[in-house]
FIKOLZA-1660 file (N, C-alpha, C; in steps of 0.1 Angstrom, whole numbers, plus 5000, padded with zeros to 4 digits):
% residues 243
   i   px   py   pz ch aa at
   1 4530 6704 6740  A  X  N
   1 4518 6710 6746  A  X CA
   1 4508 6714 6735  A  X  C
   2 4516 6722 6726  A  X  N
   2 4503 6725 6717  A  X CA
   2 4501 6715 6705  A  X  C
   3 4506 6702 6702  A  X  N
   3 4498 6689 6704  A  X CA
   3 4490 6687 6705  A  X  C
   4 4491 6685 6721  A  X  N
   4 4479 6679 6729  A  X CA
   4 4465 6688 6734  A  X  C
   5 4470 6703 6731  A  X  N
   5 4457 6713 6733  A  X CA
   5 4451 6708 6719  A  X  C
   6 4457 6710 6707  A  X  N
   6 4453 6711 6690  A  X CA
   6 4440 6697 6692  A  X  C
   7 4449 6685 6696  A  X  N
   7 4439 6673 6696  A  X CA
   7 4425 6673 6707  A  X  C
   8 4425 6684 6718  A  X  N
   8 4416 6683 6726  A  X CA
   8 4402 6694 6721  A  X  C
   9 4412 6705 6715  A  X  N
   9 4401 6709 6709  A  X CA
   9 4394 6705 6695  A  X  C
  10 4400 6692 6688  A  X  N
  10 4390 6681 6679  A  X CA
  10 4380 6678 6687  A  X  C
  11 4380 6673 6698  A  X  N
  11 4370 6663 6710  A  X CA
  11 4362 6676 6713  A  X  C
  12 4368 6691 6715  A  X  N
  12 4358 6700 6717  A  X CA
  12 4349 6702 6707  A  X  C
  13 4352 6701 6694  A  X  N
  13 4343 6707 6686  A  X CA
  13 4335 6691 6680  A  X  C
  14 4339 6680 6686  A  X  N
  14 4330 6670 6681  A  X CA
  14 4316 6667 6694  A  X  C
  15 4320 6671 6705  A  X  N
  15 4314 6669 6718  A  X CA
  15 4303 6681 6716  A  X  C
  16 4307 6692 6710  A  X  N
  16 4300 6705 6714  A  X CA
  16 4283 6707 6714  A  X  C
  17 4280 6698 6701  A  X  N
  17 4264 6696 6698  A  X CA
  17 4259 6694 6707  A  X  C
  18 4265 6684 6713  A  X  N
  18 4260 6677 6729  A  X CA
  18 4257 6684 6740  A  X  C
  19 4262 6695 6740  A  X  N
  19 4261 6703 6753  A  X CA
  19 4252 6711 6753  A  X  C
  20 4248 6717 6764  A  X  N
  20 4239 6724 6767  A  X CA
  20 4235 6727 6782  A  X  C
  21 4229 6739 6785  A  X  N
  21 4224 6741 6796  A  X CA
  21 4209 6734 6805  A  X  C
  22 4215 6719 6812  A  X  N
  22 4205 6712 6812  A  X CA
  22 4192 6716 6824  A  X  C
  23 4197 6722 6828  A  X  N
  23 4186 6731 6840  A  X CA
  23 4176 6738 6832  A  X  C
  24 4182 6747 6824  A  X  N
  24 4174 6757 6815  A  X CA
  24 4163 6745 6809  A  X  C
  25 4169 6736 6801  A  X  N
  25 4160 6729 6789  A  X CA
  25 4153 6717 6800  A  X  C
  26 4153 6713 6814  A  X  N
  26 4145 6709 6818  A  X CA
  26 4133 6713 6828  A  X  C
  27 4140 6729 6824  A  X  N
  27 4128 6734 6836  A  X CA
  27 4120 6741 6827  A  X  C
  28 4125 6742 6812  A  X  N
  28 4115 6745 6801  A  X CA
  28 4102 6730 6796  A  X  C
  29 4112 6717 6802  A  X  N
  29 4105 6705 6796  A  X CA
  29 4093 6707 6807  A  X  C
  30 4096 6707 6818  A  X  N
  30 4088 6704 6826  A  X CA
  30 4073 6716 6825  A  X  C
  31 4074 6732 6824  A  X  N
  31 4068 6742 6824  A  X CA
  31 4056 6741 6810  A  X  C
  32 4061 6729 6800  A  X  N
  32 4052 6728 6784  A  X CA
  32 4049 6712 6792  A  X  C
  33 4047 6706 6803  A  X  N
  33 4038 6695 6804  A  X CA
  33 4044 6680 6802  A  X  C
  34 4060 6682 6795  A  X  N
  34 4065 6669 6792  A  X CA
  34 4066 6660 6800  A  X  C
  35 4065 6645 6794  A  X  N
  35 4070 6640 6803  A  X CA
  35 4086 6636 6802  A  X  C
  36 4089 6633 6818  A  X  N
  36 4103 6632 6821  A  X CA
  36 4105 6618 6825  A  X  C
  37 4117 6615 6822  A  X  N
  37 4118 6597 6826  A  X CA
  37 4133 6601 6832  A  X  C
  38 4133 6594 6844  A  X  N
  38 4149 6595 6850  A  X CA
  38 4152 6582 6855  A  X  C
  39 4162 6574 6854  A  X  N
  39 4168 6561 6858  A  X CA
  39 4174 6563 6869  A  X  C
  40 4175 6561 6879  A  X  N
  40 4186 6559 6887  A  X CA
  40 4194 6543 6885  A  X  C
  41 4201 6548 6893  A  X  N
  41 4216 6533 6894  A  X CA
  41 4216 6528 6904  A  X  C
  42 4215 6516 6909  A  X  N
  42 4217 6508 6920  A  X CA
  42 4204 6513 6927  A  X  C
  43 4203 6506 6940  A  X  N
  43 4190 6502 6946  A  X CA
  43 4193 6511 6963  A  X  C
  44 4184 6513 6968  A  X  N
  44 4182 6517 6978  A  X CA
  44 4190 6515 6987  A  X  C
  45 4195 6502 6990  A  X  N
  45 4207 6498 7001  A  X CA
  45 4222 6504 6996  A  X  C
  46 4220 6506 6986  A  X  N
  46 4239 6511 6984  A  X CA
  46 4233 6527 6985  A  X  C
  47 4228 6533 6989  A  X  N
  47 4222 6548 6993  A  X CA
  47 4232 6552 7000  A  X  C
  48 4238 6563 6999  A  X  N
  48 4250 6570 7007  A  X CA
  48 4244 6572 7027  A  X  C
  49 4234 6574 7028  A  X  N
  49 4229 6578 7036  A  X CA
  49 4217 6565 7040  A  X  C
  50 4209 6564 7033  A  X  N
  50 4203 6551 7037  A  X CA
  50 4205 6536 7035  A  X  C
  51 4219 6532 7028  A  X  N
  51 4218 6522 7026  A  X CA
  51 4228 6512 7038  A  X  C
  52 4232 6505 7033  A  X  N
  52 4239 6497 7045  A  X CA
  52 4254 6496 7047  A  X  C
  53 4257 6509 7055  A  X  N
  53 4271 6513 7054  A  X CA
  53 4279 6506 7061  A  X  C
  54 4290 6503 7058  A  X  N
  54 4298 6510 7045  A  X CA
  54 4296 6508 7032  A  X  C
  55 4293 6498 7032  A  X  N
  55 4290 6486 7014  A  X CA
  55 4282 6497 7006  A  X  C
  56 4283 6514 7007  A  X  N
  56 4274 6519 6997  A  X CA
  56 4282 6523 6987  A  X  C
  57 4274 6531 6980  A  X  N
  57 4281 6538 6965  A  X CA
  57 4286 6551 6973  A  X  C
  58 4293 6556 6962  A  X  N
  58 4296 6574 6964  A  X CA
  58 4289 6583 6963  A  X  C
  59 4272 6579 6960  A  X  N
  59 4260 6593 6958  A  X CA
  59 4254 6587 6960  A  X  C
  60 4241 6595 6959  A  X  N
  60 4228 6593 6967  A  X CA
  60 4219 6585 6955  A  X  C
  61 4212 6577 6958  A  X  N
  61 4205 6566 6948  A  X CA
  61 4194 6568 6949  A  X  C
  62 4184 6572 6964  A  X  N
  62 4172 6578 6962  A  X CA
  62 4168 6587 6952  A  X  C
  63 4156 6584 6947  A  X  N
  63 4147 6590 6935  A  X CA
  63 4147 6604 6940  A  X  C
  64 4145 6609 6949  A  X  N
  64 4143 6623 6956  A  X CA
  64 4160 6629 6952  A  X  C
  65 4167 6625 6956  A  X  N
  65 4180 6633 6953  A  X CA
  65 4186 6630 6938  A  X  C
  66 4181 6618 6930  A  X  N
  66 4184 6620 6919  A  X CA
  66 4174 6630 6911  A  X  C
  67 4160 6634 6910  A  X  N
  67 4158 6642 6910  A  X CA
  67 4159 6656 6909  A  X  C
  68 4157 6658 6922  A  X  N
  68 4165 6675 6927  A  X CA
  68 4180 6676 6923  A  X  C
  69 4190 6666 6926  A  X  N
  69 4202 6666 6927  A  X CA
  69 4207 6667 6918  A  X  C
  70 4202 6655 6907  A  X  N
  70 4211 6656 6893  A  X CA
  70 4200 6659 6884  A  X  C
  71 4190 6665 6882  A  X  N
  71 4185 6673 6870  A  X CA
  71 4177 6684 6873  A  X  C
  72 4176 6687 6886  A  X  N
  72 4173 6702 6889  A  X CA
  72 4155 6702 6881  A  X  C
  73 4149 6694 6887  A  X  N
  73 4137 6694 6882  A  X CA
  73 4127 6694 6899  A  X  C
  74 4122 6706 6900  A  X  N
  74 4117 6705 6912  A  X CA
  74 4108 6697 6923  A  X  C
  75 4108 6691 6936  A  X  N
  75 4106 6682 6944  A  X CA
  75 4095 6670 6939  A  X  C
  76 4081 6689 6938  A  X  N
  76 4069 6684 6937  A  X CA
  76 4064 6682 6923  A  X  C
  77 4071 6683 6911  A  X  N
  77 4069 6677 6900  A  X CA
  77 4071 6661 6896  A  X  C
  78 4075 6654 6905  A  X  N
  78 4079 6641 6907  A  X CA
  78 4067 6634 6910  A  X  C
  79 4057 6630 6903  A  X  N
  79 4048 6623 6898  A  X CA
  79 4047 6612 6904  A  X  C
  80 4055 6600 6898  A  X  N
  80 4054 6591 6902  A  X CA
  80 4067 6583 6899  A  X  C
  81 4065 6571 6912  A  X  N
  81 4083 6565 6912  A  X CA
  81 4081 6551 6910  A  X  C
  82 4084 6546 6901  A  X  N
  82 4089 6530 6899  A  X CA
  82 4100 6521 6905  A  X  C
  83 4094 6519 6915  A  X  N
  83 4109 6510 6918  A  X CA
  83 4107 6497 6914  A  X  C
  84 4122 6491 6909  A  X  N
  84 4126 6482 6906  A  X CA
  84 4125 6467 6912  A  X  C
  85 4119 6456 6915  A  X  N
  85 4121 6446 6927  A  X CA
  85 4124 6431 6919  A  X  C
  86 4130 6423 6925  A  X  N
  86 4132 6412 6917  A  X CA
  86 4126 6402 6926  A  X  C
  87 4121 6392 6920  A  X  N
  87 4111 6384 6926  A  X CA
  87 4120 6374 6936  A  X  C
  88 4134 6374 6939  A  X  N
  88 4143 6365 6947  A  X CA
  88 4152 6382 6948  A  X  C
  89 4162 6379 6959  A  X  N
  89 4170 6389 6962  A  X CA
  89 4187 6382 6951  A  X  C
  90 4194 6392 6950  A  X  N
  90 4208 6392 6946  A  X CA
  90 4220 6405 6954  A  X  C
  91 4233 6399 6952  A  X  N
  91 4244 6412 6959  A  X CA
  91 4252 6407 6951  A  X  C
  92 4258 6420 6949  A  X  N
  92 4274 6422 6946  A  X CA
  92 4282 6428 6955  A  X  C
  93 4293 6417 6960  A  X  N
  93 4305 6425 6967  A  X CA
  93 4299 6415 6982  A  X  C
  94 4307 6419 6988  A  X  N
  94 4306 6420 7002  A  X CA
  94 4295 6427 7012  A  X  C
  95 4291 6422 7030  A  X  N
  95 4285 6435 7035  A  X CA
  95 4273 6425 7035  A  X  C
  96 4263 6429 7049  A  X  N
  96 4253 6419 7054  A  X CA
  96 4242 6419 7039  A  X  C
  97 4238 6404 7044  A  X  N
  97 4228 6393 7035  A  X CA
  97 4216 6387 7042  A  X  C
  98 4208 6391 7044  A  X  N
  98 4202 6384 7057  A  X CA
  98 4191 6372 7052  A  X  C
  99 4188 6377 7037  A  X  N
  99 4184 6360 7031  A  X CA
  99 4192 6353 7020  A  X  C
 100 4207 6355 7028  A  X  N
 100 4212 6348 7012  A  X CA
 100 4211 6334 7018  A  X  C
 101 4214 6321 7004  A  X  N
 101 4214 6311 7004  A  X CA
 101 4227 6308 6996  A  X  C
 102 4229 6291 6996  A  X  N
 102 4246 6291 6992  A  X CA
 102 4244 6277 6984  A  X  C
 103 4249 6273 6984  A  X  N
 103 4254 6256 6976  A  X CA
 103 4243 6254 6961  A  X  C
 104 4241 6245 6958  A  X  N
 104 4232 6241 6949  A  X CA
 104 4220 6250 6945  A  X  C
 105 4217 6249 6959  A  X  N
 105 4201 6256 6952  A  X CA
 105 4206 6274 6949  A  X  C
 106 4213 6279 6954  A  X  N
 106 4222 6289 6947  A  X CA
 106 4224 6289 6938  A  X  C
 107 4229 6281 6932  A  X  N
 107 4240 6276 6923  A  X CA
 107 4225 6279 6908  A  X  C
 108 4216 6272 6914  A  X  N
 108 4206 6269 6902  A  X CA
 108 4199 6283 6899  A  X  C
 109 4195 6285 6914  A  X  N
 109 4189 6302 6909  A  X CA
 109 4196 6312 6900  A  X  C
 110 4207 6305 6905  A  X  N
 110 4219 6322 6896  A  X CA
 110 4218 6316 6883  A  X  C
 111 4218 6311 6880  A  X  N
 111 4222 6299 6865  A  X CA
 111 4207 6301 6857  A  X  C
 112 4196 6304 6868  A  X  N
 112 4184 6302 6856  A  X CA
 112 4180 6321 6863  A  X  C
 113 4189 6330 6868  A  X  N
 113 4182 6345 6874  A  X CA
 113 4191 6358 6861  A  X  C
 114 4182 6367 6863  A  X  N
 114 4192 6379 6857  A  X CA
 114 4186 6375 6842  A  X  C
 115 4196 6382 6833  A  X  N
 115 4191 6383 6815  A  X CA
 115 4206 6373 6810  A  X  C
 116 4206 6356 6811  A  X  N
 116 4214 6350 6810  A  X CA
 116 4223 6346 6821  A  X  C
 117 4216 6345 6835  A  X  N
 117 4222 6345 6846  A  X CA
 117 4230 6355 6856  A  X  C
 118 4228 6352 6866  A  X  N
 118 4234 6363 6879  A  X CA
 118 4246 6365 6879  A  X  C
 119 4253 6368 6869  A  X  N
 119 4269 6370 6870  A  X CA
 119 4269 6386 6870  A  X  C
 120 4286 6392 6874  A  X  N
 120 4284 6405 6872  A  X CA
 120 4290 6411 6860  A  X  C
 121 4278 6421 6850  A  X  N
 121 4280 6429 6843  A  X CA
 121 4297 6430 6832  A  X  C
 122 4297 6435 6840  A  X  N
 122 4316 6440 6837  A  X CA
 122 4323 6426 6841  A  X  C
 123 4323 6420 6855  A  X  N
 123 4335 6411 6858  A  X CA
 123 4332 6396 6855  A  X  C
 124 4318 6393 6853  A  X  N
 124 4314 6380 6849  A  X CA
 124 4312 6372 6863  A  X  C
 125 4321 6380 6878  A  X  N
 125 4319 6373 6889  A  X CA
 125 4300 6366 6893  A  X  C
 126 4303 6360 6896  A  X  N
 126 4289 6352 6902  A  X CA
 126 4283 6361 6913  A  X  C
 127 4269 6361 6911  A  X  N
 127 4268 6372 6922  A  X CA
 127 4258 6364 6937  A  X  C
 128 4258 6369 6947  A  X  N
 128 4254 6363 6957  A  X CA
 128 4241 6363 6956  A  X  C
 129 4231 6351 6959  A  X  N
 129 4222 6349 6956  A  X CA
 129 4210 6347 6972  A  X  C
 130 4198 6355 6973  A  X  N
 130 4190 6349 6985  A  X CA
 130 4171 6351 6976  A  X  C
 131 4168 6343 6989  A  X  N
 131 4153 6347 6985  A  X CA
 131 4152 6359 6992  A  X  C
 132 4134 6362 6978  A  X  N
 132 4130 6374 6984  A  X CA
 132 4128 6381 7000  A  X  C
 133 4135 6394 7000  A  X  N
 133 4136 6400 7011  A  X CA
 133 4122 6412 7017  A  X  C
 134 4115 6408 7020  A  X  N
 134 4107 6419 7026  A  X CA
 134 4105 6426 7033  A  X  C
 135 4114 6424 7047  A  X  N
 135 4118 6436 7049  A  X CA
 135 4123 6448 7046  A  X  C
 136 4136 6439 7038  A  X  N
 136 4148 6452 7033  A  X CA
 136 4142 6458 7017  A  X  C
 137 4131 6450 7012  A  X  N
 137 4122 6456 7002  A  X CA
 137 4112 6468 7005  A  X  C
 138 4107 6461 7018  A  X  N
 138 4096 6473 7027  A  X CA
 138 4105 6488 7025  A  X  C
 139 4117 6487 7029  A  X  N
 139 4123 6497 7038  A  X CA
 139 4127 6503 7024  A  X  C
 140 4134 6494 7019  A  X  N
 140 4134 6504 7003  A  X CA
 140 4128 6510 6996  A  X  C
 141 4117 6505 6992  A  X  N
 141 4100 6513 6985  A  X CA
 141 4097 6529 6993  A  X  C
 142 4103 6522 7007  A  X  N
 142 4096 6534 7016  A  X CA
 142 4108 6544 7017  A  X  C
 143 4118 6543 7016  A  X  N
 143 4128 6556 7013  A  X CA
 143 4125 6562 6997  A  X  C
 144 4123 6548 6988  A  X  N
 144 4122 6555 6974  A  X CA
 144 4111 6567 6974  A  X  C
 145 4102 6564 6983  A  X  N
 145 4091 6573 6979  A  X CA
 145 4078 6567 6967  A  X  C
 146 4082 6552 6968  A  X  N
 146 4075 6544 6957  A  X CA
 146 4064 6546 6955  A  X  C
 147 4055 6545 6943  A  X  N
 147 4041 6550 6937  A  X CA
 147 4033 6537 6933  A  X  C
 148 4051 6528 6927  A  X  N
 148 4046 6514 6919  A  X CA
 148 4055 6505 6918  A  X  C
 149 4054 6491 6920  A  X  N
 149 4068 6482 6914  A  X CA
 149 4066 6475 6904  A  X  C
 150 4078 6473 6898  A  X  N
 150 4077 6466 6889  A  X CA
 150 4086 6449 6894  A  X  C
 151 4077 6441 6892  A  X  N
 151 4084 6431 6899  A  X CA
 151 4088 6420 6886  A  X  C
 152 4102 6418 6890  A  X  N
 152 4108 6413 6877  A  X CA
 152 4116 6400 6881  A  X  C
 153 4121 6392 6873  A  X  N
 153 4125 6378 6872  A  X CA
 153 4116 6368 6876  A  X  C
 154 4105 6369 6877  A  X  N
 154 4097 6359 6880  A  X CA
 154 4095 6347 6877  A  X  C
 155 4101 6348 6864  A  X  N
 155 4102 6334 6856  A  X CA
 155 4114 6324 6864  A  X  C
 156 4127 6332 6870  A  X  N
 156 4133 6318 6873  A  X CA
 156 4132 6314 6883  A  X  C
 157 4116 6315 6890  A  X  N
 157 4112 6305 6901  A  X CA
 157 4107 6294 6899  A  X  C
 158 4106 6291 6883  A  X  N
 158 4095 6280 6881  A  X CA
 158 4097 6270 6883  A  X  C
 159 4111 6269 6885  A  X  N
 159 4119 6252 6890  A  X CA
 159 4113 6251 6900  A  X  C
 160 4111 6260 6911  A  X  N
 160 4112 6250 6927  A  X CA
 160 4093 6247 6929  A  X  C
 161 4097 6236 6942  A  X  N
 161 4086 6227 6941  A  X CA
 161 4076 6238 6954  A  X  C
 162 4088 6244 6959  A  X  N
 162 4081 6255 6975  A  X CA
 162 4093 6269 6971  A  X  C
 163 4089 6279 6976  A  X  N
 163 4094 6293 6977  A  X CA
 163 4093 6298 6988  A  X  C
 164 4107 6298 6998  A  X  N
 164 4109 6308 7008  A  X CA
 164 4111 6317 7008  A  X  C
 165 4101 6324 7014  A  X  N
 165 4103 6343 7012  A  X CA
 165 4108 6349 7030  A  X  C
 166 4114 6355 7027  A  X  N
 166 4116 6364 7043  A  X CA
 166 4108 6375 7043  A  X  C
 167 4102 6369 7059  A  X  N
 167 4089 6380 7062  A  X CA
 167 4089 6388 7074  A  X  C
 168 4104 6385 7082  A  X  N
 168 4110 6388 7087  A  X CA
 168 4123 6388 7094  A  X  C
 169 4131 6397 7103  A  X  N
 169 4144 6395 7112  A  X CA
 169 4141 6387 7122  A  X  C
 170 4147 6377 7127  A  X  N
 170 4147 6378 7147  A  X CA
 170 4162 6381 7150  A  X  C
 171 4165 6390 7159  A  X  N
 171 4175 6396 7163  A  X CA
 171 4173 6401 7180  A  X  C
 172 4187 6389 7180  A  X  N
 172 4186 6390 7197  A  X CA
 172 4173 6378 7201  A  X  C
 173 4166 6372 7197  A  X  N
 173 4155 6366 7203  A  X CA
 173 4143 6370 7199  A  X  C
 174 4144 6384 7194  A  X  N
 174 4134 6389 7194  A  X CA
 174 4130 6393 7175  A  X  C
 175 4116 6389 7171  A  X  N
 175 4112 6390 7156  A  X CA
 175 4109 6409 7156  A  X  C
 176 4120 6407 7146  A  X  N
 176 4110 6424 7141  A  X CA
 176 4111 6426 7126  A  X  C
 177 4101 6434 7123  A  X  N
 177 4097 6433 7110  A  X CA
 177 4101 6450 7102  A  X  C
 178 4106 6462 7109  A  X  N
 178 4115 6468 7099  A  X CA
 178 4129 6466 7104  A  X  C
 179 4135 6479 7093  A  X  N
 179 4148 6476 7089  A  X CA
 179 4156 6479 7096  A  X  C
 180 4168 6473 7104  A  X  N
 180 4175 6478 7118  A  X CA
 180 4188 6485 7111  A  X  C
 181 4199 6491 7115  A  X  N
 181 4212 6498 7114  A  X CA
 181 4221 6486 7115  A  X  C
 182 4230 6493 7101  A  X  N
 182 4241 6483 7101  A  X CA
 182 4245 6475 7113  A  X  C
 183 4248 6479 7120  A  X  N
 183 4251 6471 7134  A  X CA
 183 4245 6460 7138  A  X  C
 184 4232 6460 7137  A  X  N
 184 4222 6450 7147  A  X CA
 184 4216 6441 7131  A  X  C
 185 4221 6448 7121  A  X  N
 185 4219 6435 7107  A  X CA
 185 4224 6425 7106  A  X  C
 186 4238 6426 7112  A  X  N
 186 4250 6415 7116  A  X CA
 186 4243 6409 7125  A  X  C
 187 4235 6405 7132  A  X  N
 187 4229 6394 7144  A  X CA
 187 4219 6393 7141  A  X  C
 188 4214 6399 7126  A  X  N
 188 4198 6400 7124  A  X CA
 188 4199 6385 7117  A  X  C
 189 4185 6374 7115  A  X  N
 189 4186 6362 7109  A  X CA
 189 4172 6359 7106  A  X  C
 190 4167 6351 7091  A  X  N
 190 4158 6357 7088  A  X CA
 190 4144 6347 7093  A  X  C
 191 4131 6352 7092  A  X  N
 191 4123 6343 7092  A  X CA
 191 4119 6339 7078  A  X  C
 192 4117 6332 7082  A  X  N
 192 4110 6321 7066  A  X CA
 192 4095 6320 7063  A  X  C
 193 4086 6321 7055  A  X  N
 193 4075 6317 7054  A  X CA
 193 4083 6310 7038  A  X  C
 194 4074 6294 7036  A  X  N
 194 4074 6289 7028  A  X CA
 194 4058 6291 7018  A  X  C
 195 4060 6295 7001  A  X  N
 195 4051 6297 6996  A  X CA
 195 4049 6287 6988  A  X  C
 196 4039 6274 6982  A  X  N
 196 4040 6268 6974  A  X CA
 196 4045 6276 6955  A  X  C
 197 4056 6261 6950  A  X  N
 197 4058 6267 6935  A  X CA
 197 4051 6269 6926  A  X  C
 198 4049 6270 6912  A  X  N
 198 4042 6268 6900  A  X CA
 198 4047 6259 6893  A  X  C
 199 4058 6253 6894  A  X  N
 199 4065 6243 6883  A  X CA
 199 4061 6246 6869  A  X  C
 200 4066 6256 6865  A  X  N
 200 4058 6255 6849  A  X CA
 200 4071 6270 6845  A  X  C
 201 4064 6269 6830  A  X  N
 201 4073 6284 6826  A  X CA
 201 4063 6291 6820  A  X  C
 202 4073 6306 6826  A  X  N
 202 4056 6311 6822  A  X CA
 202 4063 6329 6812  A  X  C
 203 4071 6324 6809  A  X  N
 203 4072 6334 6800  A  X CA
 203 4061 6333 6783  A  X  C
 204 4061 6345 6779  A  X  N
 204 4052 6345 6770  A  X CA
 204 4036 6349 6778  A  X  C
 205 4032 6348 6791  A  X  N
 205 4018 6348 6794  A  X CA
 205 4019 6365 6794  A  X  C
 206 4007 6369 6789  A  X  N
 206 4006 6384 6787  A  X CA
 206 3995 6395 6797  A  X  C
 207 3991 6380 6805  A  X  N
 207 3978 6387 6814  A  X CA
 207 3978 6378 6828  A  X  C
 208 3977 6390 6836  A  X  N
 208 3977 6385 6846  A  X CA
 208 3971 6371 6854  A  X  C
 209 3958 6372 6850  A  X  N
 209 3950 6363 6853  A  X CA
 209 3955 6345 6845  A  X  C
 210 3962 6350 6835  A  X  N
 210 3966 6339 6832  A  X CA
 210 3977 6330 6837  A  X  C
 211 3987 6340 6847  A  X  N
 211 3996 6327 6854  A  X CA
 211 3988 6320 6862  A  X  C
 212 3998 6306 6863  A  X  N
 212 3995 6300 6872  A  X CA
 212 3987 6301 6883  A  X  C
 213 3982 6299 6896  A  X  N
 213 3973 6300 6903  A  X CA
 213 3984 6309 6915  A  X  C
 214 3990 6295 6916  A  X  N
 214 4005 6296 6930  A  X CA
 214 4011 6308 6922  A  X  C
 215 4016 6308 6916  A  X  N
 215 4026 6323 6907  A  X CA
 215 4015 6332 6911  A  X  C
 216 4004 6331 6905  A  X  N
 216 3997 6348 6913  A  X CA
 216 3997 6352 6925  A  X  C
 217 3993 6343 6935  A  X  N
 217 3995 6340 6949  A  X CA
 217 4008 6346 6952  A  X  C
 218 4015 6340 6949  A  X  N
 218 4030 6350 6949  A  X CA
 218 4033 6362 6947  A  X  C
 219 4029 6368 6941  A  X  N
 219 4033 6382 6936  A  X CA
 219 4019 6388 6945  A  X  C
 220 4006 6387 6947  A  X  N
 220 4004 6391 6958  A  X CA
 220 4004 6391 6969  A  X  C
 221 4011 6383 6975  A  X  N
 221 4013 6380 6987  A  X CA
 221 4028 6395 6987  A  X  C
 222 4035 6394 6982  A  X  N
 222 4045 6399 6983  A  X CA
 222 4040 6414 6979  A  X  C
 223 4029 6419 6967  A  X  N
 223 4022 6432 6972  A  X CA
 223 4019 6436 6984  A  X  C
 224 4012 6425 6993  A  X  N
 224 4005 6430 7002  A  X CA
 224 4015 6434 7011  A  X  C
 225 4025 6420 7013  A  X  N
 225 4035 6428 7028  A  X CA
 225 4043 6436 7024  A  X  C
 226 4048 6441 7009  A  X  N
 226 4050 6454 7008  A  X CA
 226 4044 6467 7012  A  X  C
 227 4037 6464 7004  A  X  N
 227 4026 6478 7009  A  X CA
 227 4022 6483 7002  A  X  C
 228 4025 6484 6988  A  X  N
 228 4027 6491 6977  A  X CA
 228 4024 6483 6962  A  X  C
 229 4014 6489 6958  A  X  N
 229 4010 6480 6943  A  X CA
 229 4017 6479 6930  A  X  C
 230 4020 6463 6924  A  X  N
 230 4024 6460 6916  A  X CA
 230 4023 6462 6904  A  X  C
 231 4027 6469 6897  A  X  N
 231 4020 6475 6886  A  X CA
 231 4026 6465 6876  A  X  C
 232 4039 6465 6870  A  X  N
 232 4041 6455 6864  A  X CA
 232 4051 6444 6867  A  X  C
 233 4049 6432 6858  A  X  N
 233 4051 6421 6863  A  X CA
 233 4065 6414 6853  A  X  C
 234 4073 6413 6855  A  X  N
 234 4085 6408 6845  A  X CA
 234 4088 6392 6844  A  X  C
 235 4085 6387 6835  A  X  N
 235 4084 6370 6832  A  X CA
 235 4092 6369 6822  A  X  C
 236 4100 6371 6820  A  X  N
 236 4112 6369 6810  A  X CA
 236 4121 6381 6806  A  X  C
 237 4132 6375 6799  A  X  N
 237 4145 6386 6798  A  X CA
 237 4143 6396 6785  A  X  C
 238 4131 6392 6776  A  X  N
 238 4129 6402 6759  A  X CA
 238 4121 6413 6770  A  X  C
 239 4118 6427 6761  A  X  N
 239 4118 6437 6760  A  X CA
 239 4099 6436 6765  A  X  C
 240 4094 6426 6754  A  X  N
 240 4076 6425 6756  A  X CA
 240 4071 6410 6764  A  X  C
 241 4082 6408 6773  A  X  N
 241 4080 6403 6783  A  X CA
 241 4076 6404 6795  A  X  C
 242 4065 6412 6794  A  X  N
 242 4061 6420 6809  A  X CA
 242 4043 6420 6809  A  X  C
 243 4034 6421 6825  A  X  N
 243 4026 6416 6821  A  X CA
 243 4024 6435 6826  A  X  C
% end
């Protein structure tokens, strides 16, 4: 026993610098004007509460509860929220997909998507691949409390010759355009609008005006039926790859 206390208090007194009262020093950051940057994990749909249950995580993934919840930085000091969007949809795991795609043309997106391809992180598993989702994008931005997106992977569209985007469900017969409950997602199936491609690569372009014609067309088409303005644009996997 006194071993294993002797060795835990090494890890206490090497950990110790590290600590601190983070409430105190963020509600001093916030009171002198700083700014604050907070990441969240995973995306809207694995949301304990809004996402698509069961398939969610164990906490809350909205910007509002990571926020208030995990750094005790008050509601209305929350400025502004960046959410995350990828210019084609991806899943990990199991649990409804309402624009996934499968065989080949799968095969190719995953192979040219992500920072070295759509595999997962830790397991290397391949991850399920669809086109861009706008509904379940709509519905996401709009729990995030979104300000701005950053829309990212854009680059590994440049193979295809046409780009199907989902611009809506039909479920039951009938088209609807927000986000239904786990239940009625399982019979939900998607619509398609086809967008013409860019065939080209367009990493390296540093200004908007400079992609392609069709590539700009794209990204605002997909501002508008969001709803919510694009602030930045991600065309490759480096760091100063963004327009």
């Amino acid at each position: 026993v006194d071993e294993c206390f002797n060795k835990l208090m090494e890890y206490k007194e090497a950990i110790a610098p590290y600590l601190a009262d983070t409430f105190d020093f963020m509600y001093r950051a916030v009171k002198e004007g700083k700014n604050i940057l907070l990441e969240g994990q995973l995306g809207a749909l694995k949301d304990t509460d809004f996402g698509i249950y069961p398939m969610v995580t164990s906490s809350n993934t909205i910007a509002g509860y990571g926020a208030v919840g995990g750094s005790g930085i008050p509601p209305y000091e929350i400025k502004e929220v960046i959410t995350v969007v990828k210019a084609y949809s991806s899943a990990v795991g199991a649990g409804e997909f309402v624009s996934e795609i499968f065989g080949e043309e799968a095969d190719e997106l995953r192979r040219r998507g992500g920072d070295g391809g759509e595999y997962g992180a830790t397991t290397g598993r391949p991850r399920r691949m669809g086109w861009l989702d706008l509904v379940a994008t709509r519905y996401g931005c709009r729990v995030q409390g979104t300000t701005s997106i950053a829309f990212t992977v854009l680059d590994a569209l440049g193979h295809l010759d046409e780009i199907p985007v989902c611009v809506g469900y039909e479920l039951d017969g009938t088209r609807i355009d927000s986000f239904p409950s786990t239940t009625k997602l399982k019979r939900a199936k998607p619509i398609l609008e086809v967008l013409p491609g860019w065939k080209c690569d367009i990493r390296g372009i540093k200004k908007d005006e400079d992609l392609p014609e069709n590539c700009r067309k794209y990204v605002e088409f997909a501002e508008k039926e969001i709803g919510i303005p694009i602030g930045i644009v991600s065309n490759g996997p480096a760091r100063d790859d963004i327009i």
